[in-house]
N, C-alpha and C positions, 0 to 999 in steps of 0.2 A: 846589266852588269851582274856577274853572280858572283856571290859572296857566300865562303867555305865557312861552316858553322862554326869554327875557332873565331871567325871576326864577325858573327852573327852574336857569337855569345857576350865578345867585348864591348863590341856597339851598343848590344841590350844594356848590361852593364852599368857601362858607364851613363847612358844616358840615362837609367834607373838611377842611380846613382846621383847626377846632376840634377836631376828634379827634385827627388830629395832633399838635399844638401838646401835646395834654393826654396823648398818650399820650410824647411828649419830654418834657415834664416829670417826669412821674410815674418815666420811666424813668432822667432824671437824678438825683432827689432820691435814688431807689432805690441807684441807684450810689457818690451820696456819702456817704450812710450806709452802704453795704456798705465802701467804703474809709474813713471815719473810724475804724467799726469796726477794722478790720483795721490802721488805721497805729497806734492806740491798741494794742490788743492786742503787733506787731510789738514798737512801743518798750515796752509794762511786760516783755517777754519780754528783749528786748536787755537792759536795767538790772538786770534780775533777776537773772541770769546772771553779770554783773559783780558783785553784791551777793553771789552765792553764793560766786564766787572772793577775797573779800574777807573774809568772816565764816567762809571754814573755817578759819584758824589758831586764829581766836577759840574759835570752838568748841571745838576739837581741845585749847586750852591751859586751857578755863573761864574766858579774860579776861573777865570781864563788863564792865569798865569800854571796854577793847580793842572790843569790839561796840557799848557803851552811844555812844561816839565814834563809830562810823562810820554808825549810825545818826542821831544830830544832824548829822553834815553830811549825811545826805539828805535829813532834816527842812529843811534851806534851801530846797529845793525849792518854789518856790509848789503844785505840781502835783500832790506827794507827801501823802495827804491822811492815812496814818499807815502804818507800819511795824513788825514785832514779830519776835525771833528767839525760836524755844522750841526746847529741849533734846530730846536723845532720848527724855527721858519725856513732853513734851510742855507743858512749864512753862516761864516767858517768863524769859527771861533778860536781852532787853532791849529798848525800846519807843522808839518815838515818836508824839505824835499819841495820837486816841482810837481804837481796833482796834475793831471790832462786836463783840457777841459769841458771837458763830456765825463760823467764819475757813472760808473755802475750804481744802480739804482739797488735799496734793501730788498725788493722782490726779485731780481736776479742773483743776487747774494755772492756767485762765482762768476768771473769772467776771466776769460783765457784767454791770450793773446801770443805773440811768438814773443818769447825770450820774457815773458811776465808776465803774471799772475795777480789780479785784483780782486777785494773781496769787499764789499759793504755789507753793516749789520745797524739796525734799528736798534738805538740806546732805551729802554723803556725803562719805568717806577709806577708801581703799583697800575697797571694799564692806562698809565700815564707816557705818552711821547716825548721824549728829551732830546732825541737828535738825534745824528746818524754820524759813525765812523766810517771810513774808505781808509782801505790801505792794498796795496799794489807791494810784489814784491819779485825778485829776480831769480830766473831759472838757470844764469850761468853755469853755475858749478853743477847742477845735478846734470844738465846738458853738456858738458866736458864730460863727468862718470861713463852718461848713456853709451858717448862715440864709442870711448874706451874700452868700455863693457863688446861691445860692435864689434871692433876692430877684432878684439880676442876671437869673437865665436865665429868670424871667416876665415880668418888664420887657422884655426880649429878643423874649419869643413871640408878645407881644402887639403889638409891632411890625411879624413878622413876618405876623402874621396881619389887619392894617389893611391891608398893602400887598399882601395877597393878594386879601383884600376888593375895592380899587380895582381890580387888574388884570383879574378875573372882570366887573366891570360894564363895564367898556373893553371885554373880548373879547366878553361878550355884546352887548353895543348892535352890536358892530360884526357878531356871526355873523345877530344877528335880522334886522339891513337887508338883509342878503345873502338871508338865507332869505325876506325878505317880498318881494323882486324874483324870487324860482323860485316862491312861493307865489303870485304876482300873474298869472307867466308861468304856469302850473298850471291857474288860472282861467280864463284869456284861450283855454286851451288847449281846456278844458271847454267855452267857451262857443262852439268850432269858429272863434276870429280865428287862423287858422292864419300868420297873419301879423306877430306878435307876435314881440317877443325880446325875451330878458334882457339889460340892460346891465351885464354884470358883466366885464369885462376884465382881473382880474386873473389871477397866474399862479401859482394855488393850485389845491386841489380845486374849492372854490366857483365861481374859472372854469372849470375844465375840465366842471361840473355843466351849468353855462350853456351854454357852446359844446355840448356833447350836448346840451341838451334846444333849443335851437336849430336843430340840424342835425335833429334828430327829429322839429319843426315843417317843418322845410322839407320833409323825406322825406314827413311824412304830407300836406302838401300836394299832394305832388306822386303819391301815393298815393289821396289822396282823390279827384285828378282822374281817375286811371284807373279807380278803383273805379266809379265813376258811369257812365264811358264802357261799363265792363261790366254796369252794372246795369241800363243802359239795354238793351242786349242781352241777360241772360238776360232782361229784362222781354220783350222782342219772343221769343224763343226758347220762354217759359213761354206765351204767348200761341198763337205759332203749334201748341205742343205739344198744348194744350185744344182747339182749332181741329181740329189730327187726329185729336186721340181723339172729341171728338163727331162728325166727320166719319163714322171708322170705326166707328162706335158701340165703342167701347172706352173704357176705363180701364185707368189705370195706377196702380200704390202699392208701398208695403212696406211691412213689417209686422215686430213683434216674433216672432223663430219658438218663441216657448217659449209665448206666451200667443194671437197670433196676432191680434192688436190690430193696426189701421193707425195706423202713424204719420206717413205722409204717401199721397195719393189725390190723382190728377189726372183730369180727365174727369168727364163726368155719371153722375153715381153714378143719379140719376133716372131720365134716359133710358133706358141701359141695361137698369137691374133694379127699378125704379118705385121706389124709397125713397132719399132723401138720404143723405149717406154719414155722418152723424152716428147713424143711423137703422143702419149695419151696422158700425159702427168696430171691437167687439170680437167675439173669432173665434166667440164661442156664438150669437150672435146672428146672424151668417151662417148657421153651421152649422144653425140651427133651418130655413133655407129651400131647406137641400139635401136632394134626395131620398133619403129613407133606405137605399137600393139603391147609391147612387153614394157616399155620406159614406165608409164605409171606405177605398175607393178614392183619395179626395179627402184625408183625413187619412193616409195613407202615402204619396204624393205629397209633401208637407211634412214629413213627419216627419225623414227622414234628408238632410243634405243632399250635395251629387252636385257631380263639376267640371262636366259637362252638364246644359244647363238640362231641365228636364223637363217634362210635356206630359199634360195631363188634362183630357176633358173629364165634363161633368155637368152635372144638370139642377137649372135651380134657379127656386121657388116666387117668381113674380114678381106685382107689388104688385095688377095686373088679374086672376090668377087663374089662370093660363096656366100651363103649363110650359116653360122656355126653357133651349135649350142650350148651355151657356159650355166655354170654352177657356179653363184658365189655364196661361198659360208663365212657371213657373216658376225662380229661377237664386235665387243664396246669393253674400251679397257678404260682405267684412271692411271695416271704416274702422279709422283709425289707431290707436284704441284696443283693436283685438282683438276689436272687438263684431263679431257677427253680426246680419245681417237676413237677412227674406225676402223679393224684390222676386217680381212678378207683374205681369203684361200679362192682363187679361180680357178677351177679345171673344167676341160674340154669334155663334156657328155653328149658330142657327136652321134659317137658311133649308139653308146646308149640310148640315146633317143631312136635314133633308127633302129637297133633291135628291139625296141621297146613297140613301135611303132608295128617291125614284123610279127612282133610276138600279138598286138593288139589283132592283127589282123588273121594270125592264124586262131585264136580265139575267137573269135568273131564265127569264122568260118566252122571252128568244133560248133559255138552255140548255136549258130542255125542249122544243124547235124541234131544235136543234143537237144533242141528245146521245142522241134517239129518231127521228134518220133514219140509213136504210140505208146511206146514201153516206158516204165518209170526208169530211171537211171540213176542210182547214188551211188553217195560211199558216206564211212562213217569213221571215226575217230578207233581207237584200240579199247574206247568206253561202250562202244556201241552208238553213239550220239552223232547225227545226222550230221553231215558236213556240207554232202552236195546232193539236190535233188532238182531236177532239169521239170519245165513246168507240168507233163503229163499230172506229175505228181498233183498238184490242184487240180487238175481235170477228173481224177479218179478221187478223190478224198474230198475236195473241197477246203481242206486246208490251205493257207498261204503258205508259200517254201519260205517267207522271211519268217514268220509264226513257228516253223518246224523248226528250223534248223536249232542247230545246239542241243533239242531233246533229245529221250533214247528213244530208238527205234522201236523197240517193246512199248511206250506211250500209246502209240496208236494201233494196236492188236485190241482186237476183239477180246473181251473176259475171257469169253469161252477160250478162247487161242492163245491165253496168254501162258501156259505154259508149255506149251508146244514152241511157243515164241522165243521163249528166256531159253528153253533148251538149244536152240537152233542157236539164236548168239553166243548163249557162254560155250558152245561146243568149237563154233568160229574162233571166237576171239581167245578162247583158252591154246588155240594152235592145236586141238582134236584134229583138223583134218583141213587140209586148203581150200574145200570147195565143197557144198552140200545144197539141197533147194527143199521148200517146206512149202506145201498151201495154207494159207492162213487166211482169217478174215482180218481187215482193216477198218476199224472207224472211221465214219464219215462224217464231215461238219455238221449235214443235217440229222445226223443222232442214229443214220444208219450203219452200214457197213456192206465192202466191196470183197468180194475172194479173188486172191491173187497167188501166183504161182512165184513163188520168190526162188531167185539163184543168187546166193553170195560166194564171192573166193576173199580168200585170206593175204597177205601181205607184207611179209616179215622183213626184218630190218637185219645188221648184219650178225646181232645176236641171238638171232629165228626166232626173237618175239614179234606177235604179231603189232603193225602199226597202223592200221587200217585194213579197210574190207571196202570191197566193189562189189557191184549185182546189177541185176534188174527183176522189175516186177511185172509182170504182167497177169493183165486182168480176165479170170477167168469164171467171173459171174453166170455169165448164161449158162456154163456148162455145169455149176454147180444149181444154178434152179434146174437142170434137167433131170439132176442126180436128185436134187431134193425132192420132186414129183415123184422119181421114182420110188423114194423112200417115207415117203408122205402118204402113199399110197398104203404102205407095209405098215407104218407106225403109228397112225391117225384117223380119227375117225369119221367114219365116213359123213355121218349126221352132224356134227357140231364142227369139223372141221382139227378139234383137238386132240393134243396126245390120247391114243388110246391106252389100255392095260401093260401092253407090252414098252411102250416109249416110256410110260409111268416108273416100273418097274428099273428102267436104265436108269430114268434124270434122279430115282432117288438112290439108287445108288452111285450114284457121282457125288450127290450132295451126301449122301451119307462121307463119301471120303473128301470132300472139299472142306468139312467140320473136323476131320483129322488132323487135316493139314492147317487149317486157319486158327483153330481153336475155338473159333464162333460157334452158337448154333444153328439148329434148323426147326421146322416147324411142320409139320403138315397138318391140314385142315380137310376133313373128313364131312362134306354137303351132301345132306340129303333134303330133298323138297318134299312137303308135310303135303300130305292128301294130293300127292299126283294120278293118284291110281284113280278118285274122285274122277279128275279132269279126261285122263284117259279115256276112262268107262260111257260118261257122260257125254263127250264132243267130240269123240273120237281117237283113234290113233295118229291119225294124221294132224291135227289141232295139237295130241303132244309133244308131236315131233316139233312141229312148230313152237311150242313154248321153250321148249329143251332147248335149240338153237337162239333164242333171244336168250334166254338166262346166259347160256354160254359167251352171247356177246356184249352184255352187260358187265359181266363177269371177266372176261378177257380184256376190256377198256379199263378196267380198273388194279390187273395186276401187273406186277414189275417186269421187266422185261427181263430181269435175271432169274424170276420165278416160274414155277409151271402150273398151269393150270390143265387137268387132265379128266377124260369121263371115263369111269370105270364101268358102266355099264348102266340101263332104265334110266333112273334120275337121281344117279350118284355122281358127283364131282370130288376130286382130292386135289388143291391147290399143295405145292410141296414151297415154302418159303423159306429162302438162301440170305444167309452173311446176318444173323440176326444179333442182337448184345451176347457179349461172352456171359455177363452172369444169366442166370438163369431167369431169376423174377422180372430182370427187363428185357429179354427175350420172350418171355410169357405177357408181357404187356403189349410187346411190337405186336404179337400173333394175335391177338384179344382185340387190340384194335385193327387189325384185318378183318377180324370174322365179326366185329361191329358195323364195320364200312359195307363187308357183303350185305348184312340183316338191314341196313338204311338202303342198299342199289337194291334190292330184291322187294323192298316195298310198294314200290308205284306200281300202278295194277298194267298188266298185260294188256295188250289187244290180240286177242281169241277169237277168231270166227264172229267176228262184228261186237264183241260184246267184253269189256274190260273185266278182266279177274284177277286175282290177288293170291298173291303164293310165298309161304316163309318158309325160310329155311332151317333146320336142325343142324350146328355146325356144330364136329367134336375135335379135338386139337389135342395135339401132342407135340413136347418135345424131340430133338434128338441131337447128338454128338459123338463122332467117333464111331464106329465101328462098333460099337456095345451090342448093337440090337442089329437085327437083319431086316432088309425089306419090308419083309410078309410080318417079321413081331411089330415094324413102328404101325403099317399099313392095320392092322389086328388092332394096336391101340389106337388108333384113332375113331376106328368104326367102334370101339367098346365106348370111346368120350362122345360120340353122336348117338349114342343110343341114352348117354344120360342127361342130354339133352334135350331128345324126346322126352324122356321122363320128366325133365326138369317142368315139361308145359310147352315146349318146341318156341321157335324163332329164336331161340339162343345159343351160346354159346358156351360149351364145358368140358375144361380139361379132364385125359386121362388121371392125374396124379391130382385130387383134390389142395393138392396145398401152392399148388401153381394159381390153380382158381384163386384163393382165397387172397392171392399179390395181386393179383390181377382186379379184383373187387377193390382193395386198398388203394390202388391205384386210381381207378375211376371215384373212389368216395376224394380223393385230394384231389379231383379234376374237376367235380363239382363244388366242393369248396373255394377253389379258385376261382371259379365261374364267380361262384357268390359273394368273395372278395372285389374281385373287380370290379361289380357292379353295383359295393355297397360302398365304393374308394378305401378299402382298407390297407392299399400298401403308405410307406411310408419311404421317404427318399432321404437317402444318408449323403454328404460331404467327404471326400477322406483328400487332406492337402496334398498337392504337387508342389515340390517346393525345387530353389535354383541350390546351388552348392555351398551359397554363405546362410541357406535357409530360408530366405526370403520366396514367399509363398507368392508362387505364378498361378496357380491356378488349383481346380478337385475335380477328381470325378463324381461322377454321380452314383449312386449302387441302391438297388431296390432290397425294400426290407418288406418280409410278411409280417408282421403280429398279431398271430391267431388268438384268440379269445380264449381257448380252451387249451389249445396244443404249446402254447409259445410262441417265441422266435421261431420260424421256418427257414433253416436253411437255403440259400439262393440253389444249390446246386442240388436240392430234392426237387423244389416247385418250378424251377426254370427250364429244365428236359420235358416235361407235361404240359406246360406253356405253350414248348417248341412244337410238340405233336400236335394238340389240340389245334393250333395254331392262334391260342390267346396271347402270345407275345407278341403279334401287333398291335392290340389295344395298351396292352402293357406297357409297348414299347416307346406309342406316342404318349402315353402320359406322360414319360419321363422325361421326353422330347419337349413336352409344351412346358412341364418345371424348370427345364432350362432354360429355355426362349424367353422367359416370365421374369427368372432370376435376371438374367444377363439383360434383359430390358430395364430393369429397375436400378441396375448398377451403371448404367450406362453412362449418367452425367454425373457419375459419384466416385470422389476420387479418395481415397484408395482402388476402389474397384475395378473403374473401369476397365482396367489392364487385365485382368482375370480372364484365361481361359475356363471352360466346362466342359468336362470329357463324358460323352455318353456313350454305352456299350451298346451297338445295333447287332441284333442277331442275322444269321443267311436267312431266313424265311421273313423276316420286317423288311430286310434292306433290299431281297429281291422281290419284294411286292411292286407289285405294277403302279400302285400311286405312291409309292414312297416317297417319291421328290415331290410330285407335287404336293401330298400332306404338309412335308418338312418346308416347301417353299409357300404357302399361305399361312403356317404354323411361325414363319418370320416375319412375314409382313403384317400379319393383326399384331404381332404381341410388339415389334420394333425392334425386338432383340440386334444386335450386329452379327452379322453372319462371320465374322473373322473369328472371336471368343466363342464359338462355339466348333468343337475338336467330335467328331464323330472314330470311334475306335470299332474297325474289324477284327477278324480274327480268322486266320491261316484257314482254316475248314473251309471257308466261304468263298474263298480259291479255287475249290477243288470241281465244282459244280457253274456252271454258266457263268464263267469268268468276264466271256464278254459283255450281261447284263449287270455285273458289280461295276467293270470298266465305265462300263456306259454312263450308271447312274453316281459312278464318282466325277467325274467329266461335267456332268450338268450341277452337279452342287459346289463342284468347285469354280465355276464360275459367279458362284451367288457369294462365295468368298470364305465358304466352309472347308476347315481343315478337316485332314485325317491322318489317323494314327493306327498301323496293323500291330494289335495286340497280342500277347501272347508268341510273342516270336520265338522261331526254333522249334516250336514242338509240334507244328504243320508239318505237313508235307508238300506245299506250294513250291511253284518252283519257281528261281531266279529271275527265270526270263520274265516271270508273271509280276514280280515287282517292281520291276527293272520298268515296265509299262505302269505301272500304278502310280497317278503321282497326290505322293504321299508327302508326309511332314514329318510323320516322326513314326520311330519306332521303339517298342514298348519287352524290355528283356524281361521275362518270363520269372513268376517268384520261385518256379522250381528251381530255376537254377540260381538266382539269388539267396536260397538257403542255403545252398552248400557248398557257394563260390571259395568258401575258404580253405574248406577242407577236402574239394573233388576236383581233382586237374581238369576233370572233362567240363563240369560247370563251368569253371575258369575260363579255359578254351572257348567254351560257348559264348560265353559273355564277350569274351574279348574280341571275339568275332563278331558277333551282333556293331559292337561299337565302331568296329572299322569299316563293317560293310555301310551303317549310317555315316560314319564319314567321308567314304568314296562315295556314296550319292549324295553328299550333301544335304543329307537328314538328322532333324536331332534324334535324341535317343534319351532314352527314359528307366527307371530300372522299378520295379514297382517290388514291395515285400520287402523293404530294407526296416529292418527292426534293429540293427547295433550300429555302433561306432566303426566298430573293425570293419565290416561290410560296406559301408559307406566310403572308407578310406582306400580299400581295393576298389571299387568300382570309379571314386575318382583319379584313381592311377592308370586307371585304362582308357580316360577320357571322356568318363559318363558325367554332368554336370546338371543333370537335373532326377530327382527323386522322390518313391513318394511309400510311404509304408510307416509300421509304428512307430520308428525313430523320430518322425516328424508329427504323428498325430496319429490317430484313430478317426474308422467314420465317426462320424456325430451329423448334428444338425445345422442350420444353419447358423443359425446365432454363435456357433463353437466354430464356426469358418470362419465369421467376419472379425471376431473378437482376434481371435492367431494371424489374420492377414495384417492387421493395426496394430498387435502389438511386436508380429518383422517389422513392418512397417516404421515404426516408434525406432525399433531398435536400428533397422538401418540407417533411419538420418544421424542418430547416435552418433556412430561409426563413420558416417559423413563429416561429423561438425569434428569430431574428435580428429579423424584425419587430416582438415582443413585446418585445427589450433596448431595441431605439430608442424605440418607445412610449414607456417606463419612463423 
């Protein structure tokens, strides 16, 4: 039965209403019987009271008549319905009325019965017992009040409860009309007359229901109309969408990723893969028509999802019979409820793969063309920098093409060729001319070099710059040793095999303009041998020639192969030495220790005609640079400094210009001071902190200090170039090596410490020593040090020479768990490729350019480079020289986060390490506890 809310309300109502009503009455009558009770009881207790102070003389004296009397005037009482005194034994001494005969006892004192009320009370004198009074009295009349009282207040309820009655059908009638004009508006609403409104204007809820559900007709009106305008547009949007996927033969969808169900597909699912898409909607039923080779492939592609969309292709079993190659690209969305899908784009890469497939095989077919002819075959970028070279190229060089490629082509030219080289590319690649061919020599892995006839052409793009170059090279060796015979014969001597007078005369005039152009010096070294005339005269001519030809091949095993060594005639040699220091006094040191080296090769005695002899040299040396002096003037000074080194006492050495000598003595007295330092242990080893970016000290390097006795502090970069010659900076080197094995052994189970790295600077001539690993690998295991805390630091230079024995001997230390860090970055000339194979840890930006990061865009530049090229290999990075705030605050803007220079400390000793590690240390749990209170 359904009932309309106007008799939902009444009903509520009134039965509200009648509970009410009946739970007020129930709780009135309750009330007035608890207080009848209670006034009844009050007054037989009051009268009783008075009755007790009235009948104790009686008692006390045995008047009976005296009681029998005061009981008859209580008996007047209408109320009093009888009264009895009994004695202390309990026998009635005087009555009125009829008593029951059962009497309430004095320790019950009240007893209530229907229609009367009994009270007894104990008569006492001085805690003396007299007797006991009972009296009983009538409730009629207050029980006639009660009814009366009664009667009025349902009379009363029932009043109240008709005019509650009326008011509930008044409020109903008037809430249903209301609610039948929002129930009407409701409908109107449903039925899309968005145009409708409730007429309800009052200024209650029920208008304020109306005015919202009014305004909410109007919004959705005006809702409705944009929704349409948009509907109309994704319809054209879905349309043009279908339009491109059949176009491209594609589809599009996504899918549930846990069952792999489509839950929405665009595109012809037919055309594409011959079956409607109702035909592949759930993911087994796909998966039955991918090839079983490619399904795994396909189902881990879906499985985990990626912030990058991902990309697979496979073949799948299509409705004609075929096998067809799909693409799906993959991506993982959220909607606003936290759901995941899987979307996917499928397109057909048939035809693709079959071109791809012809294209493999026309490839194929160039390479075995390209990689089984004799001739080299490249091409190169519009840098000059190798692109492509087919394998001759290792067959003729001995370089790998994956080692080549990327560099420039000029890399591999011969010194002597290299600028015959640069001219011939930047002529190419400047677009001078499309096509030109050069003989040049080419470096060979094993330290030789091959002559090859090179042809390149040029290859311009549509605004005639050039975009590459093509060539080949071919090898034309033999026919240069035939030419070189022939010209060996013309420029060389015949008895020692060495440049003669005339070859002399050329190579120092090249060197003379090679010093123009470099800025370097030169050197020539002017030999003559003391008392040959002796040996001549004595054992013959033929004994001298024989000795002349061993000097010469003593002599020639010991010079560079950029230098010349040349006989000018009897038993004169002139070495001419290229590329030496631009300043002058260490150019006069590099030449000084040449013509040392000769007087130590030239000491060991001959074998002569069965019989050993001893023969020293007179060597005179000179300067040269530039163009200043001719030939015959350097050639004139050198013969004038070997004549004053005859004089000197001969087997020595003596420049033309005495004040070059006298650096050159300077130099050798700080090379035996060295000597003598090292063997008396007087260096000293300094700390300088590494610290992270909140300053918390990670680790120091290490840095050698002289402290001369006489001189001072000796600068590292006076006595460390003298080291490097000498070659004392292997001893040097492992001592500082075993002070950190030593330290970092002792920190090991000590905490702060043990976390501490130690940076050692290894020089090119320590690190490519032939036991340097194993030194540094028993130099770990006596001392216990941990191989990981110990940071060995290179430096770009040591790049430049036998790259593959730094490689090598980084490879075997870093298996023992030794870091490395290339120092001094940016101011090498290393190249990319070469670090790109180094596997390194960290990299080390240069204080040069940390002094002036702030005020030189190029610094800047430099720096900020250095930081990202470590961050694209995944290297840290370091900034070493920071002395300010402002410095430190730029290089942490560009992602540097660890450094180490005055700002954070100064070398010192150790004791000045440990003290700054503990009191970061200190201060960072500081900052830890402080961060944890605010937490909290």
């Amino acid at each position: 039965m359904r009932l309309n809310v106007a008799w939902q309300i009444i009903i509520g109502t009134v039965a509200i209403q009648v509970a009410m009503v009946a739970v007020l009455l129930l709780s009135g009558i309750t009330q007035v019987q608890q207080n009848q009770q209670e006034v009844l009881e009050r007054t037989a207790e009051q009268q009783s009271r008075l009755l007790e102070s009235a009948l104790t003389h009686g008692l006390a004296d045995g008047d009976s008549d005296m009681l029998q009397g005061l009981l008859d005037r209580l008996g007047d009482d209408s109320s009093v319905l009888y009264s009895i005194v009994l004695d202390a034994d309990g026998r009635p001494v005087a009555s009125v009325g009829v008593a029951p005969d059962e009497l309430p006892t004095p320790e019950a004192r009240v007893r209530s019965e229907a229609g009367q009320v009994e009270i007894a009370r104990s008569i006492e004198l001085d805690d003396h017992h007299l007797g006991t009074v009972v009296v009983g009295y009538s409730t009629e009349a207050i029980d006639q009040l009660s009814a009366s009282l009664l009667e009025r207040n349902v009379l009363l309820a029932l009043g109240v409860l008709g005019l509650s009655i009326l008011a509930a059908i008044v409020f109903a009638l008037m809430t249903t009309r209301r609610l039948r004009l929002l129930l009407q508006g409701g409908k109107a609403l449903e039925a899309g007359r968005l145009d409708h409104r409730v007429p309800i204007a009052s200024r209650d809820e029920f208008g304020d229901l109306a005015r919202t559900f009014n305004d909410m007709a109007a919004h959705l009106g005006t809702t409705q109309s944009t929704l349409q305008q948009q509907n109309q547009q994704l319809n054209r949007s879905v349309a043009r969408l279908e339009s491109m996927l059949g176009g491209a033969n594609a589809i599009l969808w996504e899918a549930n990723p846990d069952t792999h169900e489509w839950e929405f597909v665009a595109g012809d699912t037919r055309k594409l893969l011959g079956f409607p898409s109702r035909n592949l909607g759930r993911g087994e039923l796909r998966a039955r028509h991918i090839h079983p080779d490619d399904l795994p492939r396909v189902r881990e592609a879906t499985r985990e999802p990626g912030v990058e969309p991902k990309v697979v292709d496979y073949r799948f079993a299509h409705r004609d019979g075929q096998w067809i190659w799909l693409r799906d690209i993959l991506s993982w969305a959220e909607d606003s409820d936290n759901r995941r899908s899987l979307r996917g784009l499928t397109l057909d890469v048939t035809a693709h793969r079959r071109a791809t497939a012809a294209l493999r095989e026309s490839e194929n077919r160039y390479q075995d063309v390209v990689n089984h002819i004799s001739e080299v075959i490249f091409r190169t970028d519009a840098e000059g920098r190798w692109t492509l070279l087919n394998p001759a190229w290792e067959a003729l060089t001995g370089f790998p093409v994956e080692q080549t490629l990327g560099q420039p082509m000029c890399a591999y030219v011969d010194p002597l060729d290299r600028d015959d080289a640069e001219s011939f590319c930047s002529t190419l690649l400047e677009g001078g001319t499309h096509a030109q061919s050069e003989e040049i020599r080419l470096r060979t892995h094993d330290g030789g070099y091959r002559w090859v006839s090179i042809y390149a052409s040029a290859r311009f793009d549509d605004d005639g710059q050039v975009m590459a170059t093509f060539g080949t090279m071919m090898d034309i060796s033999d026919r240069k040793k035939a030419e070189e015979e022939i010209r060996r014969l013309a420029f060389f001597d015949e008895l020692t095999g060495l440049p003669n007078r005339t070859l002399l005369h050329d190579r120092l005039g090249q060197a003379l303009a090679n010093t123009a152009r470099t800025r370097h010096h030169g050197a020539v070294l002017f030999i003559d041998l003391d008392n040959f005339k002796d040996i001549n005269d004595t054992l013959g001519h033929a004994v001298g020639d024989d000795l002349l030809r061993q000097v010469a091949q003593r002599m020639s095993n010991s010079v560079r192969e950029a230098d010349t060594l040349a006989r000018l005639g009897g038993d004169e040699f002139v070495i001419i030495l290229n590329d030496l220091h631009p300043d002058p006094s260490q150019a006069a040191t590099e030449a000084e220790a040449v013509g040392r080296k000769l007087i130590t090769l030239l000491r060991d005695p001959f074998e002569l005609a069965g019989q050993n002899r001893h023969i020293t040299p007179s060597i005179g040396a000179t300067l040269f640079s530039g163009h200043s002096l001719g030939v015959e003037e350097v050639l004139k000074q050198a013969d004038l400094a070997m004549y004053r080194a005859k004089n000197a006492g001969r087997n020595t050495v003596r420049f033309y210009d005495p004040e070059l000598h006298r650096a050159v003595e300077a130099r050798f007295e700080l090379e035996s001071e060295l000597r003598e330092a090292l063997d008396q242990d007087r260096f000293t080893i300094a700390y300088q902190p590494q610290v992270e970016a909140d300053g918390h000290v990670i680790g120091a390097e290490l840095l050698l200090r002289w402290p001369h006795p006489q001189r001072g502090e000796i600068a590292p970069a006076e006595f460390i170039p003298v080291a490097e010659q000498t070659g004392l900076i292997v001893p040097i080197g492992r001592k500082v090596l075993r002070t950190a094995c030593r330290q970092l052994a002792a920190w090991r189970d000590t905490a702060p410490f043990c976390e501490l790295t130690l940076s050692v600077n290894v020089s090119a001539r320590q690190f490519r020593h032939t036991q340097f690993v194993h030194h540094l690998r028993e130099m770990l295991r006596e001392t216990g040090a941990p191989p990981n805390r110990l940071k060995l630091e290179l430096t770009e230079s040591m790049l430049l020479e036998d790259v593959d024995t730094v490689i090598t001997h980084i490879d075997e230390l870093r298996t023992l768990g030794v870091e490395f860090a290339l120092d001094d970055f940016g101011t090498g000339y290393s190249s990319l490729a070469y670090l790109k194979q180094l596997p390194l840890s960290q990299l080390k930006i240069d204080q040069s350019f940390v002094r002036d990061v702030l005020d030189d865009p190029n610094d800047a530049a430099i720096a900020q480079m250095v930081v990202n090229l470590a961050h694209t290999l995944d290297l840290d990075v370091i900034a070493e020289g920071v002395e300010t705030a402002e410095q430190r605050a730029f290089l942490f803007g560009l992602g540097c986060r660890h450094f180490q220079g005055y700002l954070y400390g100064y070398p010192g000793d150790l004791k000045g390490l440990e003290q700054a590690v503990l009191a970061a240390s200190a201060e960072h749990q500081k900052t830890i506890h402080q961060t944890h209170n605010n937490s909290n």
